[in-house]
KOLMAR-722156 format. One record per atom (N, C-alpha, C): residue in one letter; x, y, z. Coordinates in steps of 0.02 Angstrom, whole numbers, padded with zeros to 5 digits, always signed. Each point is the difference from the previous one (the first is absolute). Example, Ala and Ser with C-alpha at 12.3 -4.5 7.8 and 13.67 -1.06 7.14 Angstrom:
a+00660-00284+00390
a-00045+00059+00000
a+00045+00060+00000
s-00018+00053-00036
s+00042+00059+00003
s-00039+00055+00037
This chain:
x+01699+03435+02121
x+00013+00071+00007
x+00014+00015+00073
x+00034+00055+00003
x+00020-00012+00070
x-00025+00059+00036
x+00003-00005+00079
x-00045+00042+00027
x-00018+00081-00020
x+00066+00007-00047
x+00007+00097-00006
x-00047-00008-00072
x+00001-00031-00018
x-00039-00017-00067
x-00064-00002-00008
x-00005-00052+00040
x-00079+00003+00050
x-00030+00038+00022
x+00014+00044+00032
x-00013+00063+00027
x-00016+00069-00038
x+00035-00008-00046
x-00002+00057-00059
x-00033-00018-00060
x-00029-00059-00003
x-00058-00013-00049
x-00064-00028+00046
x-00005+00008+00059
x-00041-00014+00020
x-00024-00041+00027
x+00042-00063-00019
x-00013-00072+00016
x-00025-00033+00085
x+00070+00045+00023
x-00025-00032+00094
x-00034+00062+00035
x-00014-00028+00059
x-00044+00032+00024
x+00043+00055+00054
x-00021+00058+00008
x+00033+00068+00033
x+00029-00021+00085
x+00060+00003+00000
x+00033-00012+00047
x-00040+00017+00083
x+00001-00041+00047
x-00046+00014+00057
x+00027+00084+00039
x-00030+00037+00003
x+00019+00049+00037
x+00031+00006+00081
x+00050+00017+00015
x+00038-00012+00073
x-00047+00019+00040
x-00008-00015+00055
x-00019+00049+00063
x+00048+00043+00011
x+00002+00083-00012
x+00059+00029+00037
x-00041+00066+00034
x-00043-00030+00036
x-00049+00042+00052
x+00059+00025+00044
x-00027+00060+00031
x+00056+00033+00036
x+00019-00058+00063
x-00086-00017+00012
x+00011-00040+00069
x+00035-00078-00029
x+00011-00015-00028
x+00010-00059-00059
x+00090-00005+00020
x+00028+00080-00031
x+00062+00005+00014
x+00030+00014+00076
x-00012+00031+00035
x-00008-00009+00078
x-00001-00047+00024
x-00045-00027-00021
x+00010-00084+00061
x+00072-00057-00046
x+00001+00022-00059
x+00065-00049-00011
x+00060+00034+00031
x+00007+00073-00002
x+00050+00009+00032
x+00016+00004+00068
x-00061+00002+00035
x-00006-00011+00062
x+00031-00098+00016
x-00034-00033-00027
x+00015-00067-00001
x+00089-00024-00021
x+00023+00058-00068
x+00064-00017+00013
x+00047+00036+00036
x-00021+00075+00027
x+00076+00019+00055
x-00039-00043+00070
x-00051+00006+00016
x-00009-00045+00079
x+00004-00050+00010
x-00058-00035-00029
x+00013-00083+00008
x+00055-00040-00037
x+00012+00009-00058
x+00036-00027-00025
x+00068-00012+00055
x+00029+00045+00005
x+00079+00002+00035
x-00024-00033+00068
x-00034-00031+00011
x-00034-00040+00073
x+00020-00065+00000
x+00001-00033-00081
x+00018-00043-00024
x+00073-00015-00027
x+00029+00027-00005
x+00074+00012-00028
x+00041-00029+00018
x+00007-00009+00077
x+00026-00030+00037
x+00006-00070+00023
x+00051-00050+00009
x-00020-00077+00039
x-00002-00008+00061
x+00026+00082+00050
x-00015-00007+00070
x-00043-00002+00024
x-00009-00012+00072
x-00054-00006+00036
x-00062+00048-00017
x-00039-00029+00006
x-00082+00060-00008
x+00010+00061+00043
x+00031-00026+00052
x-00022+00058+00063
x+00061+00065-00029
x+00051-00026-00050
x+00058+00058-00005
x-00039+00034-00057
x-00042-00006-00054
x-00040+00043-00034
x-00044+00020+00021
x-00039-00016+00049
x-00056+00028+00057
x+00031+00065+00051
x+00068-00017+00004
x+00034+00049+00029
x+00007+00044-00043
x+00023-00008-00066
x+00011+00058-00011
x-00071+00049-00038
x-00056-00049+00002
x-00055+00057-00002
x+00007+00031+00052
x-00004-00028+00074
x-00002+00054+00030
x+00051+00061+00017
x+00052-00020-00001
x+00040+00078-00023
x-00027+00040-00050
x-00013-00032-00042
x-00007+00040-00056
x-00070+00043+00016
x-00048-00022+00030
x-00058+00017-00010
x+00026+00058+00083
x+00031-00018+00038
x+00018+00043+00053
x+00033+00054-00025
x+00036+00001-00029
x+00037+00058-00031
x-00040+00048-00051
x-00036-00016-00034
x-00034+00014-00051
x-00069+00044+00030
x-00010-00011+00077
x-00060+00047+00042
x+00035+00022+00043
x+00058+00060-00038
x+00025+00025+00053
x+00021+00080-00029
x-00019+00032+00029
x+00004+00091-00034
x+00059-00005-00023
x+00066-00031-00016
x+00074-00011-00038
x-00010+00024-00058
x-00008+00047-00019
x-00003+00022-00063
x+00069-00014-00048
x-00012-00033-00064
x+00047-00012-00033
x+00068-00056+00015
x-00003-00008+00087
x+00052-00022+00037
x-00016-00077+00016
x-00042-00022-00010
x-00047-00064+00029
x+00077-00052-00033
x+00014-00004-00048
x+00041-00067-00027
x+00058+00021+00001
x+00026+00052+00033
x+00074+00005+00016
x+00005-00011+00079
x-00051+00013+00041
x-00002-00013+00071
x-00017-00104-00001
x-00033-00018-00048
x-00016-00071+00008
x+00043-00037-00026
x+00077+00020-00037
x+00046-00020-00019
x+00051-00002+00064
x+00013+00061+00054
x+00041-00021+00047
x-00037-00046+00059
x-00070-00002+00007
x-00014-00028+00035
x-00010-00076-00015
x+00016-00037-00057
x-00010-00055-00048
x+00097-00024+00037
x+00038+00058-00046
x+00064-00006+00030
x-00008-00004+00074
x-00017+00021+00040
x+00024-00004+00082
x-00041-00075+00023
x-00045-00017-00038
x-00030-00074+00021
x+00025-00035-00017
x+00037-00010-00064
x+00043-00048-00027
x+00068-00006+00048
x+00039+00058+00030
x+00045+00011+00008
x-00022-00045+00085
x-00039+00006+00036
x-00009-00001+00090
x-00062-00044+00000
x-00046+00015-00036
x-00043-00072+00031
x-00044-00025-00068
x+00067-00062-00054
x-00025-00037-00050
x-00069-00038+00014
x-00011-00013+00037
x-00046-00058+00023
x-00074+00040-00041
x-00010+00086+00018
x-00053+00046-00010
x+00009+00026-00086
x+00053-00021-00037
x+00020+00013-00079
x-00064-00011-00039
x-00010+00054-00044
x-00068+00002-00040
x+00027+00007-00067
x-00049-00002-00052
x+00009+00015-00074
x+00009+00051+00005
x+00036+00034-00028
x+00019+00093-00030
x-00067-00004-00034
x+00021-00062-00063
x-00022+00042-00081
x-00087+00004+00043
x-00023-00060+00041
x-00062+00036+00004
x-00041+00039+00043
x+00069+00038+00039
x-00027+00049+00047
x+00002+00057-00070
x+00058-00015-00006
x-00011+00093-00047
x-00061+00004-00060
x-00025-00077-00033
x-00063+00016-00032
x-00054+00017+00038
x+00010-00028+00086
x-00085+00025+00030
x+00021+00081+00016
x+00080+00035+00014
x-00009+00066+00023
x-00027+00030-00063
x-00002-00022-00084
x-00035+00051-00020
x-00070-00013+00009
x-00036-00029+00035
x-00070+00021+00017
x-00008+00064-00009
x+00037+00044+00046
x-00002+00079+00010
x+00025+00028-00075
x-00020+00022-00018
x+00020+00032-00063
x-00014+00096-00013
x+00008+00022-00085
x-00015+00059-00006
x-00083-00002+00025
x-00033-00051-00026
x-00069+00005-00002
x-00025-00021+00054
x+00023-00044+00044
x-00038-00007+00065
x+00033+00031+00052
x+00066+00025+00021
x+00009+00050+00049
x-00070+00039+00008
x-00038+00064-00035
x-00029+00018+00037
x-00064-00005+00055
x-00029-00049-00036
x-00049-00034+00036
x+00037-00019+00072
x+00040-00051-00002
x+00025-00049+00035
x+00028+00075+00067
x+00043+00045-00029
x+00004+00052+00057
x-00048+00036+00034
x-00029+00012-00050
x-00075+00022+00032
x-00047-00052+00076
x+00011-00041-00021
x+00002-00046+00054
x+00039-00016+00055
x+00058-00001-00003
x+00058+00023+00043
x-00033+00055+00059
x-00009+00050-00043
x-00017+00066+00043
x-00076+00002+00042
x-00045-00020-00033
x-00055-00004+00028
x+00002-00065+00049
x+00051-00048+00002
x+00010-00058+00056
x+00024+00046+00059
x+00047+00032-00007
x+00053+00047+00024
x-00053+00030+00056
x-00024+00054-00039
x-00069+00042+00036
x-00043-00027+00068
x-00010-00076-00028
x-00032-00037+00014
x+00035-00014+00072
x+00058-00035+00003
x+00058-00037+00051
x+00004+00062+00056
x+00025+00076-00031
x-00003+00055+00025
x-00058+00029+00042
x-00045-00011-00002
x-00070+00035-00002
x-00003+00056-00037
x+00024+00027-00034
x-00021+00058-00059
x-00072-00001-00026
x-00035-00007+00039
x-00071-00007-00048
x-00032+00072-00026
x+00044+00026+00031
x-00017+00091-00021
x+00049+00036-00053
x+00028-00032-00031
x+00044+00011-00055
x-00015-00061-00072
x-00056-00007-00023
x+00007-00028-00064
x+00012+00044-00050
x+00026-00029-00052
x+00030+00003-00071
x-00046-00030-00045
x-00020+00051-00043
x-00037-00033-00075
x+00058-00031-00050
x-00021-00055-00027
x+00053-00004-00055
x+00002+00027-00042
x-00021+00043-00010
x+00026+00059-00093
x+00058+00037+00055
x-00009+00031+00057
x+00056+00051+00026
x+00057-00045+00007
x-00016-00069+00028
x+00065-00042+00014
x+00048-00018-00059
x-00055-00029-00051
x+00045+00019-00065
x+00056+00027-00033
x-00053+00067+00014
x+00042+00051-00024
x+00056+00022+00049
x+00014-00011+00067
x+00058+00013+00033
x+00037-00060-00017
x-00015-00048+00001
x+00049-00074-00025
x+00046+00016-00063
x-00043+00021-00039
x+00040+00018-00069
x+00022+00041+00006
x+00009+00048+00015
x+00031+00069+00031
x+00073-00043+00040
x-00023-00024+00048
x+00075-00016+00039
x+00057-00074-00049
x-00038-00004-00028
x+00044-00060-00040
x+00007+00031-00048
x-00012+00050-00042
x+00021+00034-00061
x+00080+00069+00030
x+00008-00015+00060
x+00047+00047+00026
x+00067-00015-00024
x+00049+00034-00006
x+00066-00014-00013
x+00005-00054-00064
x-00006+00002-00060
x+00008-00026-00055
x+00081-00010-00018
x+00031+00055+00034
x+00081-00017-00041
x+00051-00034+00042
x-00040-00008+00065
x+00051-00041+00058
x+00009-00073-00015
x+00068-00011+00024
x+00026-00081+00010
x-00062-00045+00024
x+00005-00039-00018
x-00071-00050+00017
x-00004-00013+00083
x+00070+00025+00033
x-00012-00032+00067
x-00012+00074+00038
x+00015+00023-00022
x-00032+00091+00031
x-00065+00020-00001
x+00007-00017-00094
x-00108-00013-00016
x-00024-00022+00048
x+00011-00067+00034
x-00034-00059+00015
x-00007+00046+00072
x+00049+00024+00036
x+00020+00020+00076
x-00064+00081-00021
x+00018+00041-00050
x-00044+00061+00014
x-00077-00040-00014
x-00015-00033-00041
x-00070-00019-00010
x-00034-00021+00049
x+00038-00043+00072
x-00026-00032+00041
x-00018+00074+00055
x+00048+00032-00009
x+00010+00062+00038
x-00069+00040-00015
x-00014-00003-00064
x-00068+00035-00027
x-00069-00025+00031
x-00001-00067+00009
x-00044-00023+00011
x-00016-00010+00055
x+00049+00014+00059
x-00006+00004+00059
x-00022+00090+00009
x+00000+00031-00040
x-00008+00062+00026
x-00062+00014-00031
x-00021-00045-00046
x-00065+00004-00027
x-00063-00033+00043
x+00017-00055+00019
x-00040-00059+00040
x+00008-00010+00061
x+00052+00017+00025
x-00002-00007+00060
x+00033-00059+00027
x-00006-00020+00075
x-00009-00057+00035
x-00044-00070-00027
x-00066+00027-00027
x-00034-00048-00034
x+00001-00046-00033
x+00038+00019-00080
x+00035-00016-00028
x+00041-00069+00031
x+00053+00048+00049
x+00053-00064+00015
x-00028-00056+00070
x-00036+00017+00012
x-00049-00062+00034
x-00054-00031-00023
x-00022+00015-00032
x-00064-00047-00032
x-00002-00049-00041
x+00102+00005-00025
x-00004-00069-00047
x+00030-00037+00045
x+00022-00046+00060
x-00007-00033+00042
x-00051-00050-00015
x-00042+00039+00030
x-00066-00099-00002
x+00006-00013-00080
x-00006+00034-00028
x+00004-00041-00077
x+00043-00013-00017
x+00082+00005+00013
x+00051-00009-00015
x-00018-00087+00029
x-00016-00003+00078
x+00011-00058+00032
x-00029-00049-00030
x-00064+00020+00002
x-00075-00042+00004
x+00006-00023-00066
x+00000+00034-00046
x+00001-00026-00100
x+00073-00044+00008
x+00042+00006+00019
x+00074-00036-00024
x-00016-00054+00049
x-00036+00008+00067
x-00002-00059+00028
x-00051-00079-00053
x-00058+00051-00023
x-00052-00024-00027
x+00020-00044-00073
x+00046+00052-00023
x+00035-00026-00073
x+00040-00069+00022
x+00029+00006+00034
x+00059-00070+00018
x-00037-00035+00013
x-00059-00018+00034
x-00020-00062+00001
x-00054-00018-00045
x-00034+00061-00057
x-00032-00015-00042
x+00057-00029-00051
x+00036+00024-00002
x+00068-00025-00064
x+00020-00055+00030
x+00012-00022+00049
x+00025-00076+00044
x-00037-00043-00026
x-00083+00011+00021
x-00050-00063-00041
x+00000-00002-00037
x+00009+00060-00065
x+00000-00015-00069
x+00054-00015-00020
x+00048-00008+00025
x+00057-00042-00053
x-00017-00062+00032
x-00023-00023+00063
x+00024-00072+00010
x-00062-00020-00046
x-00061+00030+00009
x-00045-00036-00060
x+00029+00000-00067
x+00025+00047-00017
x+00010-00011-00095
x+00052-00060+00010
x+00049+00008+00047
x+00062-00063+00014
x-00029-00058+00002
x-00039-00017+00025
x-00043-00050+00020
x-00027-00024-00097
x-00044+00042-00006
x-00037+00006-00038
x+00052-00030-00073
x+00055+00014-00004
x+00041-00015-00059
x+00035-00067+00015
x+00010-00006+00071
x+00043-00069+00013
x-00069-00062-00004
x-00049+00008-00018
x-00065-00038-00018
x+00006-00007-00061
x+00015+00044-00045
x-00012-00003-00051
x+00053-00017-00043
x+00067-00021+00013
x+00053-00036+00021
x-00010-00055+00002
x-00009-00012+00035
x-00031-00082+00058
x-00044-00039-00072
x-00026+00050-00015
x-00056-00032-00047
x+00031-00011-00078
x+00026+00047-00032
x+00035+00001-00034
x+00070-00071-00013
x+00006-00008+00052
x+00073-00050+00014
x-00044-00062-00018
x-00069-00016+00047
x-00029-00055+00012
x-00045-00027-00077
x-00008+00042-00028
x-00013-00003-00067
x+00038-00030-00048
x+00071+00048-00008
x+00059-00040-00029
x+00008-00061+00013
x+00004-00013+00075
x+00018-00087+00028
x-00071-00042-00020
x-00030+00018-00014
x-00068-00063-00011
x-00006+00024-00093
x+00007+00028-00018
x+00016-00010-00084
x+00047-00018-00028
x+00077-00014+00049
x+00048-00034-00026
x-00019-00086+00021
x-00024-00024+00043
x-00038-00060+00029
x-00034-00043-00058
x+00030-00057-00008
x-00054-00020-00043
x-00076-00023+00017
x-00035+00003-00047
x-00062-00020+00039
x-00016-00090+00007
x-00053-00001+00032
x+00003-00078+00012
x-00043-00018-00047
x-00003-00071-00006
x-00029-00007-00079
x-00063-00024+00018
């Protein structure tokens, strides 16, 4: 009888239930837009290490909406004047969505309070429920404009919302995380690289001593 048969008289036993925990689904998709595309490639480690760090540079940067059309001419102008510095696109533009609908606000919020910080503003903090609510306020502006007008009044909003702060405070984290990412992504591909050309090695050496006859 066959498995649908089985099942409907009872016979086998109730199919194992998936994990599809929220955090369950998150980390696979995290695992396939980031790491995965790290691997994709047969070039050098250091040209997918590069392009985390664009990606992760671009991606901590107040660019609202603009992050992967600005990392496309600048992808073009490296290719074009200095090949030697050529990175992965596909996996800068999976690390620029780090920044997303759901983590922009945090992540700006931080921006600004770095900002404050760099500034000396220590006499001007912001709670986050008010910051919030001006964030969403300035990005909900102009709904029927061309995307590149949107993009030009929204930035416009947010400078008149935030200030100076804003556009200085993502600096050290722009630097410091994209610096941090490229050489955390550098060691981890040469280990998994490593790690597979072993298992290779081993694989091959197996074949050759089971085709071998043995000695008697």
């Amino acid at each position: 009888m066959n498995c649908i048969g089985s099942s409907l008289f009872g016979d086998a036993a109730p199919p194992k239930k998936r994990n599809n925990s929220f955090m369950t689904r998150i980390t696979r998709k995290l695992r396939r837009r980031l790491i995965a595309p790290m691997f994709s490639s047969r070039k050098s480690p250091e040209f997918a290490a590069r392009g985390v760090l664009f990606g992760i540079f671009f991606a901590f940067t107040p660019l609202v909406g603009v992050q992967i059309a600005i990392l496309l001419g600048v992808w073009t102008l490296v290719r074009a004047f200095a090949p030697r510095f050529d990175f992965n696109l596909i996996v800068s533009i999976a690390w620029v969505w780090v920044t997303n609908v759901f983590t922009v606000p945090p992540i700006y919020f931080g921006f600004i309070v770095t900002g404050q910080m760099m500034l000396g503003r220590w006499d001007e903090p912001i709670g986050y429920a008010a910051y919030t609510s001006r964030l969403d306020a300035s990005l909900s502006l102009h709904p029927g404009a061309e995307w590149y007008e949107a993009m030009w009044l929204k930035m416009s909003s947010l400078v008149d919302a935030f200030g100076l702060p804003l556009f200085v405070g993502w600096m050290p984290w722009a630097v410091v995380l994209s610096i941090v990412g490229y050489y955390w992504s550098l060691k981890f591909i040469v280990r998994v690289r490593e790690a597979r050309a072993r298992r290779r090695t081993k694989r091959r050496t197996a074949r050759i001593e089971k085709r071998q006859p043995k000695n008697a």
